[in-house]
N, C-alpha and C positions, 0 to 999 in steps of 0.2 A: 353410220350414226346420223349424216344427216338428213338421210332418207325415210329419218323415222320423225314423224310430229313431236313437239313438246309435251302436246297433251297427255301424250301417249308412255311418255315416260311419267307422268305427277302420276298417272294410272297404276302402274308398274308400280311406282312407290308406294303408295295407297295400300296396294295388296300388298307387297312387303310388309306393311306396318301391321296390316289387319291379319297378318299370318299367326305372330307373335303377340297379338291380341288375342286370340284366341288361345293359342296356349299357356299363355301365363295369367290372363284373364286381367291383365294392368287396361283401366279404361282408360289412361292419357295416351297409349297407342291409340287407342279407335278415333281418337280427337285429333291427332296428328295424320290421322287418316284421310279423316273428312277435310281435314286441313287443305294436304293433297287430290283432295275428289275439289275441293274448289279452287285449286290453282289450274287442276285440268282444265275443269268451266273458264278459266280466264284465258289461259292459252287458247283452248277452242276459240274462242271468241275473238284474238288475236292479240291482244298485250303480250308484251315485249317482258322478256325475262325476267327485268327488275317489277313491274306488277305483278309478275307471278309468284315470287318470292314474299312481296310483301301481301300477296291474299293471303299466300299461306302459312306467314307467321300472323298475319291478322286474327285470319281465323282458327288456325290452333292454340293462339294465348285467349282469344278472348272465350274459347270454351273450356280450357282448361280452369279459366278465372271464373267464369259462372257455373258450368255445368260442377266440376268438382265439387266446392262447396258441399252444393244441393246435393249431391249423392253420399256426400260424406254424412251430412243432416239425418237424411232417411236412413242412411244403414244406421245404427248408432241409436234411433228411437226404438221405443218399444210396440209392440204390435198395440193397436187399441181392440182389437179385439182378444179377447183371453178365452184360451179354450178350456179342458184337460184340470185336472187338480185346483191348477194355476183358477179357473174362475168359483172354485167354491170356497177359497181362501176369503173371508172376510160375514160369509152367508152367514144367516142363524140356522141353528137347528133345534130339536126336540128331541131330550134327555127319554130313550127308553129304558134301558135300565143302569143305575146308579153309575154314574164314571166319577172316577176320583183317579189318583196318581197310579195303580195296578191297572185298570181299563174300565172298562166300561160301553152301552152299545148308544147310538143315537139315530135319530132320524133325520137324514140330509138331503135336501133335491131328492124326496120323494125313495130313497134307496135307505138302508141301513147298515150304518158304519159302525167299523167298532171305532171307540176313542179313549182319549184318558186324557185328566186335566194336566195343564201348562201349570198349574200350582199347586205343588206336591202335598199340600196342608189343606184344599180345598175339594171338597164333593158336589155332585149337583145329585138330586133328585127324581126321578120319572116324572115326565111334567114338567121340568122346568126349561126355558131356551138358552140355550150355550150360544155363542159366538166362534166360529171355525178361525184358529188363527193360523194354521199350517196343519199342511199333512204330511205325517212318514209313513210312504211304502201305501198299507191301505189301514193307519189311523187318523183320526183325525185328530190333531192337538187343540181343546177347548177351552175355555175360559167365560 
């Protein structure tokens, strides 16, 4: 055991941690990884156990405390870009023939939908522009 460097175990540990990182896909392992990849750097370098210790709770609380956050931020928002259904929801379109609460057909993003009105009481006319406020399946629900 003491034929083997310090370094060489924070290594050892490192990949230990980055094992179960990868399997379970928990990012505070990988942080506790790198923790250990800079305690190694401190060993290499020669500090004595007690600085190697305290690099690597250094540096795995203070990524835990920034990096977490921030990852937590980003997963959690929505994409700013909308693709799919999702970006024709809000568009106008062009009433082709008559929709009222039964259906009705429109003109959207240059294709042609069928649709029916979101108000069961109300009709639109050939000609006139609808507003897309959701779509089911492949109608468009207008208003």
């Amino acid at each position: 055991m003491n034929d083997i460097d310090a370094w060489v175990w924070w290594l050892v540990g490192a990949a230990a941690l980055g094992i179960p990182l990868v399997v379970t896909a928990m990012p505070e392992l990988g942080m506790l990884a790198v923790g250990a990849v800079a305690a190694a750097i401190a060993a290499g370098l020669g500090g004595d156990i007690v600085v190697q210790v305290l690099v690597f709770a250094v540096v795995s609380v203070a990524l835990i405390a920034v990096v977490r956050p921030i990852a937590t931020r980003h997963r959690s928002q929505r994409p700013q870009l909308v693709t799919g259904v999702d970006a024709l929801k809000g568009k106008q379109a062009i009433v082709l023939e008559r929709v009222d609460s039964a259906g009705g057909r429109i003109k959207l993003a240059g294709e042609v939908w069928s649709a029916r009105s979101l108000d069961t009481g109300r009709a639109y006319e050939a000609g006139q522009e609808v507003d897309v406020v959701d779509i089911e399946g492949a109608t468009a629900i207008v208003m």
